[in-house]
N, C-alpha and C positions, 0 to 999 in steps of 0.2 A: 539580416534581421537584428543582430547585435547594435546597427546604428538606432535600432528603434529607443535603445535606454538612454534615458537620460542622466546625466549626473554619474558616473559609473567610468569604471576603470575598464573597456571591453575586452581586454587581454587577460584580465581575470577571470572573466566567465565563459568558463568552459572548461571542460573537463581535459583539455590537453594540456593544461597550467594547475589542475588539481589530480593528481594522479596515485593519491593514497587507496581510493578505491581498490585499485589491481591488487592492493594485496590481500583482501578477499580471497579474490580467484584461487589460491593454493590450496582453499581447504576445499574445494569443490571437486568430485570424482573428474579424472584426467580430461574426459570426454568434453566436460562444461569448460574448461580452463582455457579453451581454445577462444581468442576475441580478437578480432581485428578491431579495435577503438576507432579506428579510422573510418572504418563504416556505419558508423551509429552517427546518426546528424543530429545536430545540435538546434534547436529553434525556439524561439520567443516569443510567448504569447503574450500580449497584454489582453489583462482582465483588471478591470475594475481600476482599484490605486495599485495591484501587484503587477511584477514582471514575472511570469514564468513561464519558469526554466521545463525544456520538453527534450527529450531523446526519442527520436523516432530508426527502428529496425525497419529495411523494408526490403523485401525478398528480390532475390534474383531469378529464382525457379520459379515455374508454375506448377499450381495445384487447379484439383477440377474445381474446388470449392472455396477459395483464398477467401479469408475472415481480415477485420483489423480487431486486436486486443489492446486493450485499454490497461495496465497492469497501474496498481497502486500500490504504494511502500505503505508499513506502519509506523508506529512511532518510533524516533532514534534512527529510521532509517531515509533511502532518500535513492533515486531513479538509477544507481548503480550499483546497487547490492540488489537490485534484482536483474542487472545483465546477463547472467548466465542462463536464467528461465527465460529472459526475454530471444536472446540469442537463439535457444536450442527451439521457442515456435518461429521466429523466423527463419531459418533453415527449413522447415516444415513448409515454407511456403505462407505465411502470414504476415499480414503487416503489424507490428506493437509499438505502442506510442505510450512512453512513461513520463509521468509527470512530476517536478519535485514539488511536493506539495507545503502548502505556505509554514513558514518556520526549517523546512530542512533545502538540504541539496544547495542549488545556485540559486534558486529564487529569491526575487528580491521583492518581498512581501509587506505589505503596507501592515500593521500592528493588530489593526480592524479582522483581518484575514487571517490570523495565527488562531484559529479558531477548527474546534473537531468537526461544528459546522458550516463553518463554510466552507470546508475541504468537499463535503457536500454538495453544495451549491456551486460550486467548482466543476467539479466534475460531471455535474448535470449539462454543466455550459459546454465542456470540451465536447462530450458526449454528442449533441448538436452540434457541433463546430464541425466533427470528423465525420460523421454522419454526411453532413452536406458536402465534404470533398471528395467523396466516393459513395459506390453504394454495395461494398461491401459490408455483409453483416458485422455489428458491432458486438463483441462479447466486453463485459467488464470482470477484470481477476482484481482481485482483494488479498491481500497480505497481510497479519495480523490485524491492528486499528483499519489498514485498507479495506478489511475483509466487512465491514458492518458499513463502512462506503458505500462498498461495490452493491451490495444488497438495498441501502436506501436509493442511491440511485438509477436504480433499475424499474421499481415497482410504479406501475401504470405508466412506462416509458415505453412508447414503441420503438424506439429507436434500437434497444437493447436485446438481443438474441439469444444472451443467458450469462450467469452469475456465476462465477466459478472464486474460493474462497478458501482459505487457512482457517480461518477463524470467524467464526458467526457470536461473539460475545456480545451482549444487552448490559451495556453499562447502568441500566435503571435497577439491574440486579445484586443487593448488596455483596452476595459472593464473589461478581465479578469486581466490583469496584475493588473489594479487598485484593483481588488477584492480581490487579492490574499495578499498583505500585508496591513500593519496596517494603512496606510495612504496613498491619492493619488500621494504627493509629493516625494514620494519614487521611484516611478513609474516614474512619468512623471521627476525629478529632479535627484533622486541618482543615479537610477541606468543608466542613460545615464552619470554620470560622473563617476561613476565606471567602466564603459567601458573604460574610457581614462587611468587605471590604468592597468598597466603589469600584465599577469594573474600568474605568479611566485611571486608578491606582492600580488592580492588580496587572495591568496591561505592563506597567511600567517595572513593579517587581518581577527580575528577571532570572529563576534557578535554573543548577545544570539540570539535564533532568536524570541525571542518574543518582541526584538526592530522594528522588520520587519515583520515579521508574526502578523496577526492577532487572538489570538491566544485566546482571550475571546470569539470570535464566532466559536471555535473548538465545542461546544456542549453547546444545550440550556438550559444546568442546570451550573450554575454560579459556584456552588463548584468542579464541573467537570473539567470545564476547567481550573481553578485553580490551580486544581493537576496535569493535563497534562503540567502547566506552567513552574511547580516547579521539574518536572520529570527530571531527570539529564541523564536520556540515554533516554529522547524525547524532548518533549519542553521544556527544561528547558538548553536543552546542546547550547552550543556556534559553530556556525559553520560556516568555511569561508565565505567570502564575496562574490568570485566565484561561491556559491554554488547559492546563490541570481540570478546572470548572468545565470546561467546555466539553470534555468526555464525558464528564457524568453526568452533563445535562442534553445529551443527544439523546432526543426522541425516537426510539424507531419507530417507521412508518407501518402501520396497518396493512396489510396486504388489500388489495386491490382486483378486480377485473383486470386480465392482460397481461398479470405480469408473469415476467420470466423465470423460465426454471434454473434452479439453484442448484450447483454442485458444490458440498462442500469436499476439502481434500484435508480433513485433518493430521497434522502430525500427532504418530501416534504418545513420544515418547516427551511432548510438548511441556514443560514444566514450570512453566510462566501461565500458558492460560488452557489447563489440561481440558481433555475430550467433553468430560462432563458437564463443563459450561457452556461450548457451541452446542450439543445435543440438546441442553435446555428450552434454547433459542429455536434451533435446527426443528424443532418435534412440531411447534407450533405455526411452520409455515403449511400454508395450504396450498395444494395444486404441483406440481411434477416439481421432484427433487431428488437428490443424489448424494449419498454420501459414502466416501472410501476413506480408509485409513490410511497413512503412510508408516509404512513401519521403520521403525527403529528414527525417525526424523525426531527433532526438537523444532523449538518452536522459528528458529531460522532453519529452512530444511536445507542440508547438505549433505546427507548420509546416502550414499548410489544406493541400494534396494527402493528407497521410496521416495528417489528421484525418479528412476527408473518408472516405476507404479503411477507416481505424478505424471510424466509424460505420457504414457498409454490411454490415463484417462482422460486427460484433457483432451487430447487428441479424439478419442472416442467419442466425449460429449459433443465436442465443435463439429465432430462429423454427422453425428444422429442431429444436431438439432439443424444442423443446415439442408440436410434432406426431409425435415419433418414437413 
């Protein structure tokens, strides 16, 4: 699938020739650190003018009820900071399919696409794509910025058999905008005058984002976030100015007939975008939902008590809702 890109170095892309990832892995309880790289397959979709980059886990065991999970990174991050969640439902007997979404990871993303929504309309597409290569039920999981994704893309999709999520923040919410980067004056000052700038210029102005992003409360172990700062295909990369605009001008969708139930899995001790913003969000969805704490996690969760808590319930949801 690699011969598909064009113009492109193929030796670069993949993850056995970028292997800063793995150093992750040390800060994750023993149990998670365990990864054969070798078994995670590499594949290439093309969409649109972008190349993406996909990691797909796919079980060797059987289960009575095997699901495929759709897991989404948020901002700063990118389809191998969440192996270790991805790994431990694979062993469960699941198939997970992570995508690096346009702006991070290996993807190589046409400018158009480095957008909060088309990450969106992205994953609307995968959603249908994996759908018709199986007909195992499909869950979508959200991770931070993933997590208000996983949620747009679900509602009035049959495709989708439930929402499971870190974070349910409403960027149309001034508290959340302020939460979301490094300083309030970003919020209430830049990015209202970055609107007055042509969006074929702000395309072009290119910041790290940890000018903007708050990127020391990504996780509450200091050396952690550190290295996601300095990650060069996460938070460490430079990404248009538009990309900024494009969080706070995502719509969320209205709920709908059909749609799917939502599990949110808050961390508890989250300090980038605390409980009380997802609740905001969380209170006004209608129709079957779920929401647990994880304790002692921040807002990258690595902390075993509520990893531990995380795996149980997910597990429990995929199980209830595939018998319902």
């Amino acid at each position: 699938m690699f011969s598909t890109l064009r113009g492109t170095n193929v030796k670069e892309l993949t993850y056995r020739n970028h292997s800063y990832w793995k150093n992750y892995l040390k800060y994750f309880p023993e149990a998670l650190r365990r990864m054969d790289a070798e078994k995670i397959q590499e594949e290439w979709w093309r969409w649109g003018r972008s190349d993406i980059h996909l990691d797909r886990y796919v079980p060797t065991n059987d289960v009575q009820s095997p699901v495929k999970a759709i897991l989404l990174h948020g901002g700063g991050g990118y389809s191998r900071l969440l192996a270790p969640y991805a790994q431990s439902l694979c062993e469960e007997g699941h198939e997970v399919v992570v995508p690096d979404l346009p702006g991070f990871g290996l993807t190589r993303a046409d400018v158009d696409d480095i957008d909060y929504r088309r990450w969106v309309a992205l994953v609307i597409d995968l959603i249908k794509r994996e759908a018709e290569l199986s007909e195992a039920p499909v869950f979508v999981m959200g991770a931070s910025l993933g997590g208000m994704v996983a949620y747009a893309v679900s509602r009035n999709n049959p495709d989708v058999r439930g929402v499971i999520a870190t974070t349910l923040c409403n960027p149309e919410m001034h508290d959340v905008r302020e939460a979301f980067v490094r300083s309030p004056w970003i919020a209430r000052y830049l990015w209202p005058l970055s609107r007055l700038i042509p969006g074929c210029v702000a395309q072009r102005i290119k910041l790290p984002i940890k000018w903007f992003g708050k990127m020391k409360a990504i996780a509450n172990n200091p050396d952690l976030s550190l290295m996601v700062s300095k990650d060069k295909l996460g938070g460490g990369r430079c990404l248009p100015l538009s990309f900024l605009d494009s969080i706070f001008r995502l719509q969320p969708p209205s709920s709908l007939s059909g749609d799917a139930p939502v599990l949110l899995i808050h961390p508890a001790e989250d300090v980038w975008t605390p409980v009380a913003l997802s609740d905001h969000f969380f209170a006004g969805i209608p129709g079957r939902k779920f929401r647990v704490i994880l304790p002692e996690c921040g807002h990258y969760p690595i902390e075993e008590e509520g990893l531990s808590v995380m795996k149980t319930t997910i597990l429990k949801f995929i199980r209830s809702e595939c018998e319902s």
